[in-house]
N, C-alpha and C positions, 0 to 999 in steps of 0.2 A: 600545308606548311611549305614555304617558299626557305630555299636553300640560297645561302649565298656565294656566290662562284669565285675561286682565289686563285690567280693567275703567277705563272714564272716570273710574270715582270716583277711582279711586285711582292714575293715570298723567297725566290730563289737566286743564287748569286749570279750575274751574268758571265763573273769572270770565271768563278771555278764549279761551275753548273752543281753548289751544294750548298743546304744553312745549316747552320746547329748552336744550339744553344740550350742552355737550362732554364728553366721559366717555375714561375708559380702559377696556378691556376686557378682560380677562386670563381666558386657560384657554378654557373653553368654557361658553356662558350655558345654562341651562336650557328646555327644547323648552317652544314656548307659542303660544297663539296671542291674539288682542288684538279688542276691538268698538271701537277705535278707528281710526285711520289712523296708520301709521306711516312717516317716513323717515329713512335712516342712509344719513351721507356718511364714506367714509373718509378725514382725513385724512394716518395717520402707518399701517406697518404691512402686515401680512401676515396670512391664512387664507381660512376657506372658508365658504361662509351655505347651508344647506340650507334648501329651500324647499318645500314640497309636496312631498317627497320628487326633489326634484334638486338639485343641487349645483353652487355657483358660487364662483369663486376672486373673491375681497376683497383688493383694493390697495388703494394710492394713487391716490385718484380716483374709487374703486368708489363709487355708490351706487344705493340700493333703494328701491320704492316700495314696501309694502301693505298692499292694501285692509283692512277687519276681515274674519277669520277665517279668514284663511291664517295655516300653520301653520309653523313656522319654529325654525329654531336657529342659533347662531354659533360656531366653532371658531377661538382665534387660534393665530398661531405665533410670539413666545408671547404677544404682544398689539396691540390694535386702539384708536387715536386716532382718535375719532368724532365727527360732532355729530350727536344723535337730534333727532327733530321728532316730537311726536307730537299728534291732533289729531282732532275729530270733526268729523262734518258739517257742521253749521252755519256754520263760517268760509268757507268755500267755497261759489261760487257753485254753482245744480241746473247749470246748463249745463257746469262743469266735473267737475263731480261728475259728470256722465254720462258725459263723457269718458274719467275715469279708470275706471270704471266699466264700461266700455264690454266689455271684453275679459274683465272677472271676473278677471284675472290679477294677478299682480306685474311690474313694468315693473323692469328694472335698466340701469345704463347705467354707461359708464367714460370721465371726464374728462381730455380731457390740462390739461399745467398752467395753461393761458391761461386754460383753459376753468373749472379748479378754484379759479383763484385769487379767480375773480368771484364764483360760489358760495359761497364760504368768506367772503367780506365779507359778503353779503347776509345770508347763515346767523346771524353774528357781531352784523350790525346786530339781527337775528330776536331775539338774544338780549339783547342790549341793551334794547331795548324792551321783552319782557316785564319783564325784571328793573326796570327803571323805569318804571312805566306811570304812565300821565297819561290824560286825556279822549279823544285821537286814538290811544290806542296799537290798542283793537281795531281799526278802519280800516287803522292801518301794517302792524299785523301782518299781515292778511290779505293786502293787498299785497305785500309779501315774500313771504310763502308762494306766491302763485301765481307770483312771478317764478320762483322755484324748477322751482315742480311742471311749470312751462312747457318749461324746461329740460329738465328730465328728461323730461319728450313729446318733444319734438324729437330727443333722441336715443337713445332708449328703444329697449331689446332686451325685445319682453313676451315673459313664458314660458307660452307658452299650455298651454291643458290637456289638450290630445292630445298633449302629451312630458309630461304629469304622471301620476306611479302612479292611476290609478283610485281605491284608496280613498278619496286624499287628494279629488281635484276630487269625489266625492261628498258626504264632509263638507263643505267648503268650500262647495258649491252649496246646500246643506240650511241652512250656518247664515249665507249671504246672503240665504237667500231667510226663514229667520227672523227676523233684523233689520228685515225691512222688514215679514212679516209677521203676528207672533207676537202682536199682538191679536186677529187673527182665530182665535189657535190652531186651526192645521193640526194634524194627527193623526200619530203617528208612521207610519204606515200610507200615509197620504197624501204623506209625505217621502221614506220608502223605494220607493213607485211612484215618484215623479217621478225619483230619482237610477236606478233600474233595477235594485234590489236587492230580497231578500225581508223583511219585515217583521222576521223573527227573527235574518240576519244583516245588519241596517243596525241594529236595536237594538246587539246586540254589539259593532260594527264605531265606533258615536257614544260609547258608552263607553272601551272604546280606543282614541281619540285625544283625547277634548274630556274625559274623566276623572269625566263627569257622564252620569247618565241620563237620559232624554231629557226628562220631564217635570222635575228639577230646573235644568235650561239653559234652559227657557223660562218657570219661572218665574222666573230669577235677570233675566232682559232683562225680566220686566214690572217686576219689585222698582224694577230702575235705572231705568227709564222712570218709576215711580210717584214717586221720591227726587228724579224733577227737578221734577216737578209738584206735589211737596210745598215746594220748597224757589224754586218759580218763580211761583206765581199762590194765588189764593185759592179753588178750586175744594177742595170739600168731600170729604172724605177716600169716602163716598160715589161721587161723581163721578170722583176717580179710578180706584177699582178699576173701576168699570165698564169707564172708557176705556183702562186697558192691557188690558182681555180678561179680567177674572175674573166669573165668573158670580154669584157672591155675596160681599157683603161679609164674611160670616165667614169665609171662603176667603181673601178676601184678606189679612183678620188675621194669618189663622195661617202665611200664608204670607212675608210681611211681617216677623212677627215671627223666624222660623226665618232667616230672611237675615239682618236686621240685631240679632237681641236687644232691639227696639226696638218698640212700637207706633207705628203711623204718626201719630199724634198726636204723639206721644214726640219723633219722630226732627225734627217739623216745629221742635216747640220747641227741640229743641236747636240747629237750624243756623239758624233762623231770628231776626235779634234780635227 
């Protein structure tokens, strides 16, 4: 089964590095996994969330924490009233972010109503204020979100990765540990030692979940790292291919270019007024 891979660009806001919204969800969503952070509460409804290959029943009250690049799907019967959160680093404090971070896992936990009812206001405010934002909204925002994320620590069931299928906590470990270190581009050689597999079936094995081979997933994380530093500071298009890990700038061109259609000049002028 090939996962599909959902990117900041296009899930998370660039201004206030948060989404949120309430959704309905019908049928069953498409297996995927995210480089952002994600949480879903359920308000209305019935089904089941697989998660690194385990399986968890979704109520009234359900919700889930995770990290980027846990792999996941949703199953309703016949559908699921939710509010998604979703959200990158930077809102969050390191202190908390290690916390959550801590166990490498997905945290889920199930609200009774006293409990759901607070959540669901906070959630509501959450969304409130993106959709009207002002001067203080990233501030509130973030504040909300950790009232949350608190929440959910307090009474969090984590699924750790000794009841997870092995392939899954191998990708999983391989593409946390490239998020944080894929400037240094590690080797796929060096990724299949560390999870304890052989070079030729952890190649196979990254294909068949993340849908990408191994050198197009880590250039897709420098491309997005490159897009924020084009579209964030005045550093020299130079300057950035070095600093996401590209050994030459015609490399990064052509690489750049194959991701977006775009040369990084291109891409700077169009998003930038």
């Amino acid at each position: 089964m090939k996962y599909e891979f959902f990117t900041n660009e296009n899930y998370v806001s660039k201004v206030h590095h948060i989404s949120a919204s309430e959704k309905i969800l019908r049928g069953k969503t498409d297996p995927h996994f995210h480089e952002f952070f994600e949480m879903e509460l359920i308000t209305e409804g019935n089904g089941k969330h697989e998660i690194n290959g385990n399986e968890k029943e979704l109520k009234k009250g359900s919700i889930y924490f995770l990290p980027p690049g846990n792999f996941h799907r949703i199953f309703c019967t016949p559908e699921l009233k939710v509010i998604n959160i979703m959200f990158d680093e930077s809102i969050i404090s390191s202190e908390l972010q290690a916390k959550l971070l801590d166990s490498n896992a997905s945290l889920c936990a199930v609200f009774n109503e006293e409990e759901l009812s607070d959540v669901i206001a906070i959630a509501k405010q959450l969304i409130e204020e993106i959709n009207a934002p002002d001067n203080y909204t990233a501030h509130y925002s973030a504040n909300l979100l950790n009232c949350i994320l608190i929440k959910i620590m307090r009474k969090a069931e984590v699924l750790p990765f000794s009841d997870i299928k092995g392939k899954y906590e191998a990708i999983n470990t391989a593409i946390n540990y490239l998020y944080k270190n894929f400037k240094d581009a590690p080797t796929l050689d060096e990724l299949a030692k560390m999870c304890g597999y052989s070079p030729n079936y952890f190649r196979k094995l990254f294909i068949d979940l993340t849908g990408k081979c191994y050198t197009d997933f880590v250039n897709a994380l420098k491309v997005s790292y490159a897009k924020v530093l084009l579209a964030s500071n005045n550093m020299t298009v130079s300057e950035i291919a070095f600093d996401c890990g590209f050994t030459s700038l015609s490399n990064f061109y052509r690489v750049f270019h194959s991701e977006t259609g775009l040369s990084p000049l291109e891409y700077r002028n169009k998003i930038v007024p």
